[in-house]
C-alpha positions as CSV (number, residue, x, y, z in Angstrom):
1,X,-43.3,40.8,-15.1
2,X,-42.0,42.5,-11.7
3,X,-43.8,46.1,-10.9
4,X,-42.2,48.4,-8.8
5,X,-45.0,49.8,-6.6
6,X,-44.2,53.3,-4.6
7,X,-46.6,54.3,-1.5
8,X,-46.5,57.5,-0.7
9,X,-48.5,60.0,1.7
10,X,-50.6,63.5,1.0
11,X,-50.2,66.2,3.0
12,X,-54.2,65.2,3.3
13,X,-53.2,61.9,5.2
14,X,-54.2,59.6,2.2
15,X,-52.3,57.1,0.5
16,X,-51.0,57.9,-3.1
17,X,-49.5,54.9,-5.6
18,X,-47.1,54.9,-8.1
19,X,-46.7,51.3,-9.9
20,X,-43.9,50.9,-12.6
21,X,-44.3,47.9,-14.6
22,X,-41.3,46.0,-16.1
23,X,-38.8,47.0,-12.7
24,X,-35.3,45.1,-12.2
25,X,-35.7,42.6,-9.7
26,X,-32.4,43.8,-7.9
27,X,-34.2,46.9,-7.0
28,X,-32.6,47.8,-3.4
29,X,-33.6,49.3,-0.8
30,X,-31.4,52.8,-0.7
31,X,-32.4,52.6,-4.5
32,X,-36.4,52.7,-3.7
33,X,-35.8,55.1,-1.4
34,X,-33.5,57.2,-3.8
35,X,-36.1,56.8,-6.1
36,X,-39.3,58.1,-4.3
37,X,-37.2,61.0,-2.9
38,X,-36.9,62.6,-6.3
39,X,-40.4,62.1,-6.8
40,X,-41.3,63.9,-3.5
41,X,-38.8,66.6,-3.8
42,X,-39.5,66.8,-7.9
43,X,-43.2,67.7,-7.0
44,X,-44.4,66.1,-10.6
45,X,-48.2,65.2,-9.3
46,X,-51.0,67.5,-8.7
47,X,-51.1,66.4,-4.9
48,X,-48.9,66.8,-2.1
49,X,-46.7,63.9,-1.7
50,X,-44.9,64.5,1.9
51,X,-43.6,61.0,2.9
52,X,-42.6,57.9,2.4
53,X,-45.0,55.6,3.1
54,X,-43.7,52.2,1.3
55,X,-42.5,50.1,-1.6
56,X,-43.2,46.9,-3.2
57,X,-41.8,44.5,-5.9
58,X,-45.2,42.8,-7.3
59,X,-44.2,39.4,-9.2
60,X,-47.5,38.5,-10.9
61,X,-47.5,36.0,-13.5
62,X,-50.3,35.7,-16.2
63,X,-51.1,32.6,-18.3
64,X,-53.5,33.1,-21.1
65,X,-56.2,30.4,-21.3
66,X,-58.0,31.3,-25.2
C-alpha cells in the first residue's frame, strides 16, 4: 500500500501532516504540488496552513504473522 504523505507549515511555524493511504504510485511532482495548493488555498483545517513544506510516497509493506 503506497501513502501519499503532505507536509505542510502553520502560520505558528509547526509542521502539519496530511497522509492519504492507497495513493498512485505515478504521483508527480507538479501533481503533489497541485494537490497541497488546493488544500492551502481551500483552508479545510482548523489551523493555518501557509506553505509547503513537503511530500512523500511511503511504500510500507505488512506481513501478518497469526
Amino acid at each position: 500500500m503506497k501513502t501519499f504523505r503532505m507536509k505542510f507549515l502553520t502560520d505558528l511555524g509547526k509542521t502539519f501532516v496530511v497522509s492519504l493511504n492507497y495513493a498512485k504510485e505515478t504521483i508527480s511532482a507538479a501533481e503533489a504540488e497541485a494537490a497541497m495548493d488546493a488544500v492551502i488555498d481551500n483552508d479545510i483545517f482548523d489551523q493555518a496552513l501557509v506553505s509547503i513544506a513537503g511530500a512523500e510516497l511511503v511504500d510500507r509493506t505488512v506481513t501478518e504473522i497469526l
